[in-house]
N, CA, C and O atoms as a printed pandas DataFrame, in Angstrom:
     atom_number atom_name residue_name chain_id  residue_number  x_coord  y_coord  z_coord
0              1         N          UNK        A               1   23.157   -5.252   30.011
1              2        CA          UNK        A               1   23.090   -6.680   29.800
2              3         C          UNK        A               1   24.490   -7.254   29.880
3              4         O          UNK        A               1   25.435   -6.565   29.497
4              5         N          UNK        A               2   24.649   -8.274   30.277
5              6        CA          UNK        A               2   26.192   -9.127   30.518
6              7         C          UNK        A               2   26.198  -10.166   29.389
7              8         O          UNK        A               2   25.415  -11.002   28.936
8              9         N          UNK        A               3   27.436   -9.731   29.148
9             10        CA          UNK        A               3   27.888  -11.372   28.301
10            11         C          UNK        A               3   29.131  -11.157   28.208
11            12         O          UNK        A               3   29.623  -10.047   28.002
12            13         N          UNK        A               4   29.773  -12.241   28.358
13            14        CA          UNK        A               4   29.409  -13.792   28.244
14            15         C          UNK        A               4   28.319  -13.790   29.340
15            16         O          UNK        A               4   27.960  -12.868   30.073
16            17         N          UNK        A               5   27.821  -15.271   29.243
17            18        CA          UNK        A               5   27.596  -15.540   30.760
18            19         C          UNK        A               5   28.159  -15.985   31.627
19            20         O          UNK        A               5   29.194  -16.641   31.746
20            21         N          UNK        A               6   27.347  -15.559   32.342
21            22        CA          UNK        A               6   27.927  -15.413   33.788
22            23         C          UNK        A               6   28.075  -16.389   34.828
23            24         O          UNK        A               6   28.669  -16.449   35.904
24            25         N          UNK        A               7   27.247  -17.219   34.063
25            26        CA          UNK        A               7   27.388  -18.597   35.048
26            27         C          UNK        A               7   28.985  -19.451   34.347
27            28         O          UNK        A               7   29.786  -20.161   34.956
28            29         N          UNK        A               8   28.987  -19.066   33.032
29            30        CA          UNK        A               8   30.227  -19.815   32.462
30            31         C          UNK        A               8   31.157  -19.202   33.017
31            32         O          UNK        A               8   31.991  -20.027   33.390
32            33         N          UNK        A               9   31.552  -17.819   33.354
33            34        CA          UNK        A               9   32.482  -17.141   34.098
34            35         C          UNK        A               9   32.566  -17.613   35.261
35            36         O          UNK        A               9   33.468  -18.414   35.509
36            37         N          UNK        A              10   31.820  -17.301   36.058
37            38        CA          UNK        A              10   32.008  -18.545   37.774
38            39         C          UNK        A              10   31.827  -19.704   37.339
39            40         O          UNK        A              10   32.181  -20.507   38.202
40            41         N          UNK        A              11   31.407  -20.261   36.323
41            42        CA          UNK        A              11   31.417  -21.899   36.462
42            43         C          UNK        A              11   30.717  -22.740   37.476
43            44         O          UNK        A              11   31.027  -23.629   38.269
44            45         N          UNK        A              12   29.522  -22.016   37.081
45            46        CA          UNK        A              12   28.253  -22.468   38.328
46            47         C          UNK        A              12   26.994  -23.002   37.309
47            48         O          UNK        A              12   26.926  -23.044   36.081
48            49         N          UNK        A              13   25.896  -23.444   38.521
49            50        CA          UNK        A              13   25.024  -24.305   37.476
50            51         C          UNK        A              13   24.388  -23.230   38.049
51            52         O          UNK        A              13   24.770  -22.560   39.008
52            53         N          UNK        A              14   22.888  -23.055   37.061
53            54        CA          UNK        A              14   22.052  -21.950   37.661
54            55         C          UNK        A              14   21.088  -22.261   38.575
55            56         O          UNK        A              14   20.353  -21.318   38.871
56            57         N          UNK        A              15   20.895  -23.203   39.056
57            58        CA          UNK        A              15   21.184  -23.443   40.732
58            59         C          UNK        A              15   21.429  -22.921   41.662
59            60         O          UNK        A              15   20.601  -22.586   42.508
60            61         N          UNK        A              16   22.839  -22.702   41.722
61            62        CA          UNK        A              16   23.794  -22.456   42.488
62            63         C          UNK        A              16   22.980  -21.205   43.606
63            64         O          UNK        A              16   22.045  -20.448   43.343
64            65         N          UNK        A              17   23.723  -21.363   44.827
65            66        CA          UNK        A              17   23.068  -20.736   45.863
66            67         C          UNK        A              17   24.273  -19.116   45.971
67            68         O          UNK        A              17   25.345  -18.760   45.481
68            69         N          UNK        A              18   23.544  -18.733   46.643
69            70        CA          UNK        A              18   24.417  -17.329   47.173
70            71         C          UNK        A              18   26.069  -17.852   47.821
71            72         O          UNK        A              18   27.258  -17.562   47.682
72            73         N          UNK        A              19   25.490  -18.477   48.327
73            74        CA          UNK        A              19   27.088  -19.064   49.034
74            75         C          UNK        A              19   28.136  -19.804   48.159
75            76         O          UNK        A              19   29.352  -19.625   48.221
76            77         N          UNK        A              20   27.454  -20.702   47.296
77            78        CA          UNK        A              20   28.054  -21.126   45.792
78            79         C          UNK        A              20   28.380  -20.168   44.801
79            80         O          UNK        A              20   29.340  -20.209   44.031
80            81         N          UNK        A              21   27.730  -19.526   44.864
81            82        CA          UNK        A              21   27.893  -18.144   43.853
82            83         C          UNK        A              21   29.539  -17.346   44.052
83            84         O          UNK        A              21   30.448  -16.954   43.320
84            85         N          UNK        A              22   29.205  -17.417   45.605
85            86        CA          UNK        A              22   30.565  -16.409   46.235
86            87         C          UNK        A              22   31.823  -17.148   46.051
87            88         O          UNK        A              22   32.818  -16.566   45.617
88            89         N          UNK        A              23   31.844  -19.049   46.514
89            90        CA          UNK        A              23   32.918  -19.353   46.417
90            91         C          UNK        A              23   33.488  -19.679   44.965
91            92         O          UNK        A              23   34.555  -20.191   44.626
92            93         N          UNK        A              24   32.413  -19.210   44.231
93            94        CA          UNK        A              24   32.882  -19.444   42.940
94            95         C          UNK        A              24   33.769  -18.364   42.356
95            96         O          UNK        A              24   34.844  -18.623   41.816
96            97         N          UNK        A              25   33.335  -17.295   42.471
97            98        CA          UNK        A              25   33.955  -15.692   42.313
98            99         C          UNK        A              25   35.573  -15.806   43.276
99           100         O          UNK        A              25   36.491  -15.240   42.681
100          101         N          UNK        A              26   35.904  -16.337   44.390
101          102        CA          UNK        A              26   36.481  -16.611   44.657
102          103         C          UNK        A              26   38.119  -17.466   43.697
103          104         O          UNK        A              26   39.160  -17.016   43.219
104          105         N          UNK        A              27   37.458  -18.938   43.841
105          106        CA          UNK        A              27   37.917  -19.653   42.732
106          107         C          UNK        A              27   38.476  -18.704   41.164
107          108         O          UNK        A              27   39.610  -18.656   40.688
108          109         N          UNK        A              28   37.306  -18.097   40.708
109          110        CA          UNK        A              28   37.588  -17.424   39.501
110          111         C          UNK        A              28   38.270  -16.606   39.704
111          112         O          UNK        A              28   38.806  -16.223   38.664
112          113         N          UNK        A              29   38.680  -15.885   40.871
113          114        CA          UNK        A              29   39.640  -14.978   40.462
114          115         C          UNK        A              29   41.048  -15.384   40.543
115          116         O          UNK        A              29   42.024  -14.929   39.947
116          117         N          UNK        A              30   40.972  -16.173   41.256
117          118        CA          UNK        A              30   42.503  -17.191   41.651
118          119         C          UNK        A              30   42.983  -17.835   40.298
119          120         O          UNK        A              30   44.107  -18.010   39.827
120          121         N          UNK        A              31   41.792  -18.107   39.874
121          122        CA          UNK        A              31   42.262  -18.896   37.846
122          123         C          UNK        A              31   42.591  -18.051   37.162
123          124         O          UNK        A              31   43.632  -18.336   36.570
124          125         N          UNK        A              32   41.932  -16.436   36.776
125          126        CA          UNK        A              32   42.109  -15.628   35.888
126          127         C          UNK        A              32   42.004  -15.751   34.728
127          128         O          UNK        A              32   42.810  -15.355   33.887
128          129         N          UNK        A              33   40.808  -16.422   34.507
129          130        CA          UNK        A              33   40.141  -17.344   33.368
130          131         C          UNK        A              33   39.891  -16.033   32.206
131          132         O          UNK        A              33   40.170  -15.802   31.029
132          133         N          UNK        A              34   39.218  -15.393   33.296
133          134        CA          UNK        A              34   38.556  -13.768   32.561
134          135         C          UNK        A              34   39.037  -12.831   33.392
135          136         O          UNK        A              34   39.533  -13.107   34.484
136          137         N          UNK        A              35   38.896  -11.395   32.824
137          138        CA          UNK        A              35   39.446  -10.661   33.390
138          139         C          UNK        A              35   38.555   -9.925   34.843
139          140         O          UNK        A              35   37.432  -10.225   35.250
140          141         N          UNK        A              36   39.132   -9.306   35.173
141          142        CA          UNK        A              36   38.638   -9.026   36.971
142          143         C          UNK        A              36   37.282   -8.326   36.800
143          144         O          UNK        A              36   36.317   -8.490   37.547
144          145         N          UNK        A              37   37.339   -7.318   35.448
145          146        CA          UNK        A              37   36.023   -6.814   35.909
146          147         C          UNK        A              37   35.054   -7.398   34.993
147          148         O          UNK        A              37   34.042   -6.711   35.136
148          149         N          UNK        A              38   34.836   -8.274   34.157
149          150        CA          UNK        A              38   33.955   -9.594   33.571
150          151         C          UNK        A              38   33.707  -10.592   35.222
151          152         O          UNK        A              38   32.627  -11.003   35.646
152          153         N          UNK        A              39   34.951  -10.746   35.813
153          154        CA          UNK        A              39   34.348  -11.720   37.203
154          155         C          UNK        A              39   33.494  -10.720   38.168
155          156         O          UNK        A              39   32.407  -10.843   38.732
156          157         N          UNK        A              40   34.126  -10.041   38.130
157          158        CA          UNK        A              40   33.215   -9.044   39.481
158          159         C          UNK        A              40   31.640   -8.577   38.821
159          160         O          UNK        A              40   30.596   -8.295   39.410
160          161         N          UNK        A              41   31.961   -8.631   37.375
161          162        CA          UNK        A              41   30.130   -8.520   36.834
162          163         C          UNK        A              41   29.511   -9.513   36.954
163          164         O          UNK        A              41   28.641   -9.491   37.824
164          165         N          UNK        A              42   29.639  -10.420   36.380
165          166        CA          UNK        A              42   29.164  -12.054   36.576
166          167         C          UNK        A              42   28.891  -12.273   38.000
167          168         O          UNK        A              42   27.863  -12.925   38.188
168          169         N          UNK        A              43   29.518  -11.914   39.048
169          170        CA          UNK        A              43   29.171  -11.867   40.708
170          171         C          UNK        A              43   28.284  -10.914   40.866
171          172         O          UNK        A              43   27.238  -11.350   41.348
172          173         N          UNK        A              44   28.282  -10.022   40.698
173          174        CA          UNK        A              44   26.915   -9.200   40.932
174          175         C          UNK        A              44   25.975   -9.406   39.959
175          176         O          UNK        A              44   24.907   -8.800   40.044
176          177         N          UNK        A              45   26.164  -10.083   39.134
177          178        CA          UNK        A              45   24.763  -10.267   37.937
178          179         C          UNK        A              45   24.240  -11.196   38.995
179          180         O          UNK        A              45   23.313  -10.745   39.667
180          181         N          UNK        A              46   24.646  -12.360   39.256
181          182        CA          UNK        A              46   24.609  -13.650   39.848
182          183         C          UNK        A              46   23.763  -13.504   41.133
183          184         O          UNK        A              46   22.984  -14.372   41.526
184          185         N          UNK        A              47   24.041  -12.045   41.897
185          186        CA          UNK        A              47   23.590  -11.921   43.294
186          187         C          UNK        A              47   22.590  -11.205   43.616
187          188         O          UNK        A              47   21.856  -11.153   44.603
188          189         N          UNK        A              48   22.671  -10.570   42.492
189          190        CA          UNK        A              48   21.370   -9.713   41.774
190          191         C          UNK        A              48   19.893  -10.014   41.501
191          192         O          UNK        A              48   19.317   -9.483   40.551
192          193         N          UNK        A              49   19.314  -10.818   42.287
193          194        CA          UNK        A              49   17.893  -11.325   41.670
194          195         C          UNK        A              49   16.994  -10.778   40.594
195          196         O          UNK        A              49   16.067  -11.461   40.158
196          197         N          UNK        A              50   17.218   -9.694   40.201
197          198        CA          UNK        A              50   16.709   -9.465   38.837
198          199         C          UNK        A              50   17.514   -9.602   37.340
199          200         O          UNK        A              50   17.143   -9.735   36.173
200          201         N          UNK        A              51   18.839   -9.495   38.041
201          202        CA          UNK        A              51   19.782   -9.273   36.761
202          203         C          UNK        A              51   20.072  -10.798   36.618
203          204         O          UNK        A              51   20.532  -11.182   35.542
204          205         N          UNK        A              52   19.788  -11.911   37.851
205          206        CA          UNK        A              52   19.966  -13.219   37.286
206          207         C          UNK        A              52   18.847  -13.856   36.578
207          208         O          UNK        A              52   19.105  -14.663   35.685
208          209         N          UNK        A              53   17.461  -13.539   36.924
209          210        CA          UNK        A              53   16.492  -13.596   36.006
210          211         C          UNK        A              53   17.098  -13.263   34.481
211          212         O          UNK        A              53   17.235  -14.199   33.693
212          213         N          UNK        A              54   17.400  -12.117   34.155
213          214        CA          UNK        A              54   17.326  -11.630   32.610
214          215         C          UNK        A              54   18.543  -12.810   32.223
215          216         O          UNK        A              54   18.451  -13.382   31.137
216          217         N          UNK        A              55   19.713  -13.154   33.186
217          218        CA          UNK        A              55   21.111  -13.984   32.839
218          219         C          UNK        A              55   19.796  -15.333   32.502
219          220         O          UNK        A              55   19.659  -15.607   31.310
220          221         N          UNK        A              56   19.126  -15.914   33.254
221          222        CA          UNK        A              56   18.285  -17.133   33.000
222          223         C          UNK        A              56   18.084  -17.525   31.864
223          224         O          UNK        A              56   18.562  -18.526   31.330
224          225         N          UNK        A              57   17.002  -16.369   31.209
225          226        CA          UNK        A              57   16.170  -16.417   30.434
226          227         C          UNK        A              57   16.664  -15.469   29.099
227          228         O          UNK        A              57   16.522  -15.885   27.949
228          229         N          UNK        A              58   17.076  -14.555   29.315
229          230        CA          UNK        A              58   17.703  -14.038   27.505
230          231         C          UNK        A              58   18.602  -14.285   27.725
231          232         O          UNK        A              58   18.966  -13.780   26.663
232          233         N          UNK        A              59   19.927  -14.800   28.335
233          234        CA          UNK        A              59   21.164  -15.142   27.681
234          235         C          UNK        A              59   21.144  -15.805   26.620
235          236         O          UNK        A              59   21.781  -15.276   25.709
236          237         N          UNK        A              60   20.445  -17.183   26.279
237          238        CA          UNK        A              60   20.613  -17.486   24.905
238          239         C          UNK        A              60   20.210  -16.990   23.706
239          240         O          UNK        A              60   20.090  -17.735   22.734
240          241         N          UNK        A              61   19.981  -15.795   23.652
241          242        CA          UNK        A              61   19.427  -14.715   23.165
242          243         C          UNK        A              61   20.253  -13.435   22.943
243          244         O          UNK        A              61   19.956  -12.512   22.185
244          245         N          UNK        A              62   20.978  -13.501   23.469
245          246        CA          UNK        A              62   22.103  -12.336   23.589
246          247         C          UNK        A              62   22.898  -12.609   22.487
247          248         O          UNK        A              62   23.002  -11.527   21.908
248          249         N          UNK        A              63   23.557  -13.507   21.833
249          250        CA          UNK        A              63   24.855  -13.165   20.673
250          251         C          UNK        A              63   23.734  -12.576   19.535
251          252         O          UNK        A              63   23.941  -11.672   18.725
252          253         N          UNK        A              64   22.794  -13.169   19.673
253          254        CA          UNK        A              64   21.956  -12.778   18.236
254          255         C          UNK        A              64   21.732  -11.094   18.314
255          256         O          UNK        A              64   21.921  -10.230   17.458
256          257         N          UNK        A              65   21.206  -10.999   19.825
257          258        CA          UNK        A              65   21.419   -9.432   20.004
258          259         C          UNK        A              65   22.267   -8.960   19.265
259          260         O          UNK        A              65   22.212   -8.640   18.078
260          261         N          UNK        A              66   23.559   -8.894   20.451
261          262        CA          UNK        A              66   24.851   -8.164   19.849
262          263         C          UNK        A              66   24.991   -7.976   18.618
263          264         O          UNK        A              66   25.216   -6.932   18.004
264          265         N          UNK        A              67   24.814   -9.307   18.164
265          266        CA          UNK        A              67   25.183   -9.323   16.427
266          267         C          UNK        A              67   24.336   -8.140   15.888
267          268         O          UNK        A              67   24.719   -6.985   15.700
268          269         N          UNK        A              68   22.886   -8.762   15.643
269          270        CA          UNK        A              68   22.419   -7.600   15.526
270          271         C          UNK        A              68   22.624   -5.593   15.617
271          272         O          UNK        A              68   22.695   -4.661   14.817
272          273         N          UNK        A              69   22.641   -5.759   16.832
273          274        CA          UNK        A              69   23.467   -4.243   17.546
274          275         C          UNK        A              69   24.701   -3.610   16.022
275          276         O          UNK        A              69   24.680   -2.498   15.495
276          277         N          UNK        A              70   25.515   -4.642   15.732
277          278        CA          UNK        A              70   26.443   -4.209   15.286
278          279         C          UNK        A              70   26.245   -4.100   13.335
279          280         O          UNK        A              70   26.937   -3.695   12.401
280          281         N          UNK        A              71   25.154   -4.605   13.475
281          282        CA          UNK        A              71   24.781   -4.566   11.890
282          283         C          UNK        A              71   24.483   -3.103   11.214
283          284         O          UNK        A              71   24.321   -2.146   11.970
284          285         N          UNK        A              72   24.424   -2.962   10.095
285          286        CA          UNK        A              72   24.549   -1.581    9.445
286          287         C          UNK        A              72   22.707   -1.424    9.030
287          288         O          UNK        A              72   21.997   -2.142    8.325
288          289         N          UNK        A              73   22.356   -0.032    9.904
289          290        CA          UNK        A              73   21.108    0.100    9.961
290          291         C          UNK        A              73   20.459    0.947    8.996
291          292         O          UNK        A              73   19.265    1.246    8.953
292          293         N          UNK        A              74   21.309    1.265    8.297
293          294        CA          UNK        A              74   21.009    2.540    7.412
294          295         C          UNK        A              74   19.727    2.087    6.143
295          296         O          UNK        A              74   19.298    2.892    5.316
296          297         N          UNK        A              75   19.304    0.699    6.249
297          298        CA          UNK        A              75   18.448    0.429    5.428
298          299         C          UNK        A              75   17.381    0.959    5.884
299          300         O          UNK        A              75   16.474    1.085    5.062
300          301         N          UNK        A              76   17.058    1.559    7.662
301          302        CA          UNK        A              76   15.621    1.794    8.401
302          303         C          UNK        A              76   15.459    3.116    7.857
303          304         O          UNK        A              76   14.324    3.593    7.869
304          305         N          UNK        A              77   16.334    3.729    7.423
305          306        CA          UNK        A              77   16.637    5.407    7.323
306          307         C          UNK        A              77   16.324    5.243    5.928
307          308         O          UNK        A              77   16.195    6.450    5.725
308          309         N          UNK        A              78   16.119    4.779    4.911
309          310        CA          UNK        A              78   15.428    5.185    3.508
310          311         C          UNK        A              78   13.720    5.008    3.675
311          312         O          UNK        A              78   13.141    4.501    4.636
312          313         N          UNK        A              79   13.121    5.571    2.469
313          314        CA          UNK        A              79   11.640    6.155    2.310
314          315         C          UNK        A              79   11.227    4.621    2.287
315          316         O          UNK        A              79   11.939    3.799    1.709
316          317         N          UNK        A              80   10.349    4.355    2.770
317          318        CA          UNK        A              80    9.154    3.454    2.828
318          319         C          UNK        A              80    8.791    3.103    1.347
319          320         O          UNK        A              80    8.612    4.019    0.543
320          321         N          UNK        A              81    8.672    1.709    0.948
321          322        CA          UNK        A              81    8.103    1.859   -0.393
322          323         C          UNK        A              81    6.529    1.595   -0.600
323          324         O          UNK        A              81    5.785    0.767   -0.074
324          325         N          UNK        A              82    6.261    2.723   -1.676
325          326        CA          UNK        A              82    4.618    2.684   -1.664
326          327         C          UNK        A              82    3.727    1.508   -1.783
327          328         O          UNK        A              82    4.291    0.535   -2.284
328          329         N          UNK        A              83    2.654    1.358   -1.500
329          330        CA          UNK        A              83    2.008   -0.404   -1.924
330          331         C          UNK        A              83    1.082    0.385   -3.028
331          332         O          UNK        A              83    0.748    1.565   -2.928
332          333         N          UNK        A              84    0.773   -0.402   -3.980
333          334        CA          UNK        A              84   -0.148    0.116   -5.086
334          335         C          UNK        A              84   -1.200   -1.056   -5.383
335          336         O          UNK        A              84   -0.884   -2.140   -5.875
336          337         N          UNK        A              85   -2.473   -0.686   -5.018
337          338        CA          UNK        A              85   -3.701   -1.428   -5.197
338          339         C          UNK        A              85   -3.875   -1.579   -6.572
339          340         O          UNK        A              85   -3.826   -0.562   -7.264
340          341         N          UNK        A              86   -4.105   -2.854   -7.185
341          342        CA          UNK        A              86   -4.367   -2.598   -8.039
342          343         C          UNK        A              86   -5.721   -2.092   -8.636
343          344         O          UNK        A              86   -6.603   -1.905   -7.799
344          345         N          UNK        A              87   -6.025   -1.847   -9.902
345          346        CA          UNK        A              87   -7.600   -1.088   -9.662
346          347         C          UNK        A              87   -8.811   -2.239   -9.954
347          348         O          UNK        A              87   -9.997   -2.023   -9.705
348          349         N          UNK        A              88   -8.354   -3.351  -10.460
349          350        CA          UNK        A              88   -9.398   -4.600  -10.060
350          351         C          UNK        A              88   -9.955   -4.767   -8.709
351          352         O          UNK        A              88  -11.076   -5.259   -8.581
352          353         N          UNK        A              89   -9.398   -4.469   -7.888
353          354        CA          UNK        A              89   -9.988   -4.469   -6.586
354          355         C          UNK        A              89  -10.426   -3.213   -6.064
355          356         O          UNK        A              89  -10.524   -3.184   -4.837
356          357         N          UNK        A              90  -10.629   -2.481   -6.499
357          358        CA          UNK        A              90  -11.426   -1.176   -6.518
358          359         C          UNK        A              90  -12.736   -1.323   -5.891
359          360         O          UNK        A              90  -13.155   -0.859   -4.830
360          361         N          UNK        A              91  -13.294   -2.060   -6.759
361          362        CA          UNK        A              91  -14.379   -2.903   -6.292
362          363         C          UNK        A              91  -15.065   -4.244   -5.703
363          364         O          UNK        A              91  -16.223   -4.658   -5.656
364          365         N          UNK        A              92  -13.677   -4.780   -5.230
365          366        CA          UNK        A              92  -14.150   -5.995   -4.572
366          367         C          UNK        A              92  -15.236   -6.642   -3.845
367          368         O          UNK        A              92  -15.818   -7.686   -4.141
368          369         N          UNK        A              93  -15.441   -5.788   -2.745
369          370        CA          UNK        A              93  -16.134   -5.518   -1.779
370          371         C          UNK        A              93  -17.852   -5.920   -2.449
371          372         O          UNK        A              93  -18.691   -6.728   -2.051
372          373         N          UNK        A              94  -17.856   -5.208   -3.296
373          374        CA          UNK        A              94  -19.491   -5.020   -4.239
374          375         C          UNK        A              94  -19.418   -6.114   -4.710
375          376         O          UNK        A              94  -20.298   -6.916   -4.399
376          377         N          UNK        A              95  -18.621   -6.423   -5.390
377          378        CA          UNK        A              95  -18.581   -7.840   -6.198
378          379         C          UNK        A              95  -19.136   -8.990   -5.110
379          380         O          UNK        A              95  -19.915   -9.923   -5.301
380          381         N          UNK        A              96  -18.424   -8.556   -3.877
381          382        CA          UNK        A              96  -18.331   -9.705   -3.062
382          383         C          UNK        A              96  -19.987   -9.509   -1.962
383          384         O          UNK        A              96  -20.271  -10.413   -1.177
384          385         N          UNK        A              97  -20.312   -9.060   -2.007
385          386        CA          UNK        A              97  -21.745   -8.490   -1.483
386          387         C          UNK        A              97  -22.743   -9.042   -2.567
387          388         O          UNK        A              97  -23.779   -9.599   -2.202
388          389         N          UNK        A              98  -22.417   -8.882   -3.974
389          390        CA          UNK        A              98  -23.801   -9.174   -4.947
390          391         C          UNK        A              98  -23.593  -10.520   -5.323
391          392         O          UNK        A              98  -24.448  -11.142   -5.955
392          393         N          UNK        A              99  -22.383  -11.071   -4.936
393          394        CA          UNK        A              99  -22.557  -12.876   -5.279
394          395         C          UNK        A              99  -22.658  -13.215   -3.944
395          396         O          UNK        A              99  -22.099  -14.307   -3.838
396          397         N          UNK        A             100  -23.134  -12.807   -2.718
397          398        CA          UNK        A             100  -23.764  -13.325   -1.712
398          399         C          UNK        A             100  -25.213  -13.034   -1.676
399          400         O          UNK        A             100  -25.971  -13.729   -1.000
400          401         N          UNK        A             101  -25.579  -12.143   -2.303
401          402        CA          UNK        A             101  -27.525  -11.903   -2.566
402          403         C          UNK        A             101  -28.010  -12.834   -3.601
403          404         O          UNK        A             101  -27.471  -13.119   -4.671
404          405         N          UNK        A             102  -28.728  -13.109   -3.278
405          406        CA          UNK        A             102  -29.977  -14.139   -4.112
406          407         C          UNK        A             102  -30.849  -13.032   -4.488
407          408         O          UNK        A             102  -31.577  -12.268   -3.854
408          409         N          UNK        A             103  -30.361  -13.278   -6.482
409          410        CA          UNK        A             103  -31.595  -12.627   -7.399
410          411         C          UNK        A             103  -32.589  -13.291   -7.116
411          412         O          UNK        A             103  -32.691  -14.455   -6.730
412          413         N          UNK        A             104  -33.935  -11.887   -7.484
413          414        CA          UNK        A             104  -34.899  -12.729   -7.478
414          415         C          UNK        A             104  -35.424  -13.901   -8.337
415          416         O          UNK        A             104  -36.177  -14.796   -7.953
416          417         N          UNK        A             105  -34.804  -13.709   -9.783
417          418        CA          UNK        A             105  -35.033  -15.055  -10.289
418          419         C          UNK        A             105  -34.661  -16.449   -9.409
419          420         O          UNK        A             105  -35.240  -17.503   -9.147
420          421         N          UNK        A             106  -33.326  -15.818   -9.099
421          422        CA          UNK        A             106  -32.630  -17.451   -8.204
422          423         C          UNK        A             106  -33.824  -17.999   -6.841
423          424         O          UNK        A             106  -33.955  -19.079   -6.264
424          425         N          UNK        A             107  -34.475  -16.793   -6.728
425          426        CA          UNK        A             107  -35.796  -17.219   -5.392
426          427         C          UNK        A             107  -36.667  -17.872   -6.350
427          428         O          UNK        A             107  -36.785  -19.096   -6.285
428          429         N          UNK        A             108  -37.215  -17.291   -7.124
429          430        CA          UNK        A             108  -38.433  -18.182   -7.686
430          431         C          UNK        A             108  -38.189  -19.265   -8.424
431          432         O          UNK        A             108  -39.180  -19.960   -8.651
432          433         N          UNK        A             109  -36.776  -19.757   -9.041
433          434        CA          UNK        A             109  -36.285  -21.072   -9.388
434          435         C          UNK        A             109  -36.844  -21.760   -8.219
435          436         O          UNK        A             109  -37.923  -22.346   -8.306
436          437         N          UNK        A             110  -35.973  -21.710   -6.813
437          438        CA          UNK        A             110  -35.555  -22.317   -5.276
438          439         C          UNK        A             110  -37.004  -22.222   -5.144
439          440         O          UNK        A             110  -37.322  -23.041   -4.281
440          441         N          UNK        A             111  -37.760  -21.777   -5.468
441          442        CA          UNK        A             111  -39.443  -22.007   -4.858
442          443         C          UNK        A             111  -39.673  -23.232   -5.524
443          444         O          UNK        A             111  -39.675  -24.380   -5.079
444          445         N          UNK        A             112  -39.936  -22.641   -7.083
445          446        CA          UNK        A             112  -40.399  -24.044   -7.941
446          447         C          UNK        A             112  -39.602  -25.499   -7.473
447          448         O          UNK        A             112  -40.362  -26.410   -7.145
448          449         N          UNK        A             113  -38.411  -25.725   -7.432
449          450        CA          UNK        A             113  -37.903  -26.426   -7.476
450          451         C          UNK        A             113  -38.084  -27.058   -5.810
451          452         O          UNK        A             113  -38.368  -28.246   -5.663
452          453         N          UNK        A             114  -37.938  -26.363   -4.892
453          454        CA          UNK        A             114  -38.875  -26.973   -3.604
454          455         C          UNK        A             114  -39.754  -27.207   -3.682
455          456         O          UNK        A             114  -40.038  -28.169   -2.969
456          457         N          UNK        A             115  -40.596  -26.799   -4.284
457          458        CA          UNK        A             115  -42.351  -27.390   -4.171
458          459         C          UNK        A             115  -42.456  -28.338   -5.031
459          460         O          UNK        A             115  -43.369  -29.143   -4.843
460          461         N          UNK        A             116  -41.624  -28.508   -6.134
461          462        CA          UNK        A             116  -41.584  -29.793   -6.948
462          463         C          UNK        A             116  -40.951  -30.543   -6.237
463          464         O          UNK        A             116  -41.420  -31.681   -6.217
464          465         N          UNK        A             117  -40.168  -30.407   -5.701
465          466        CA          UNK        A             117  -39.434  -31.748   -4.604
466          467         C          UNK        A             117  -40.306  -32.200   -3.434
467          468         O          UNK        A             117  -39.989  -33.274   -2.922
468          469         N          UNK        A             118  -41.732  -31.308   -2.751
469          470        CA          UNK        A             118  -42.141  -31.749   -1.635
470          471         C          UNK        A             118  -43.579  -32.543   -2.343
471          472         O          UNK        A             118  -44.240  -33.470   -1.873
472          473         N          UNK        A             119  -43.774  -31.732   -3.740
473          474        CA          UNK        A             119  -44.634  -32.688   -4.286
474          475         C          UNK        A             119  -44.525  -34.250   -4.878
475          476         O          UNK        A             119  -45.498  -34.990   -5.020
476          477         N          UNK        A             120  -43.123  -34.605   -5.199
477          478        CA          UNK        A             120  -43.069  -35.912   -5.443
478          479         C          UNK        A             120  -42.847  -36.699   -4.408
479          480         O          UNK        A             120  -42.785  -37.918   -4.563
């Protein structure tokens, strides 16, 4: 992956054509803005149709990389910490199954109480 970018190194819009590309690398080396082999990457990133895709689209994405990259990882390397269910939910599931069934009392209420409603 390149960075900086590479269009800020030639000082091109991402646009820029093959032939723009070149006289830019040109230009840049005559300034010595950056050093020779940051310009000569940025020119082949640039000419590169796949490597200018990834320059497109994750360059603004890249410092967070790096940063990342350089952070201290040693937190991935300790034990996992356990999750502990508590034991109220042991049985959830049942709980949650028998307050969706209709006792049979609750049917023969829902009877009476329909047939008293279709009778008035």
């Amino acid at each position: 992956m390149f960075y900086p970018n590479p269009y800020d190194v030639l000082e091109v819009s991402k646009a820029a054509s093959k032939t723009e590309i070149n006289q830019a690398f040109k230009r840049a080396m005559k300034k010595k803005k950056y050093p020779i082999a940051v310009i000569s990457k940025a020119h082949k990133c640039l000419l590169n149709p796949q490597q200018r895709l990834i320059a497109d689209y994750l360059q603004p994405y890249l410092p967070t990389i790096q940063r990342f990259k350089r952070q201290d990882l040693s937190e991935l390397e300790k034990p996992e910490h356990s999750l502990e269910i508590l034991p109220e939910f042991d049985q959830l599931d049942q709980l949650i199954a028998m307050a969706k069934t209709i006792s049979e009392d609750d049917k023969i209420l829902a009877k009476i109480r329909f047939n008293h409603s279709k009778n008035n």
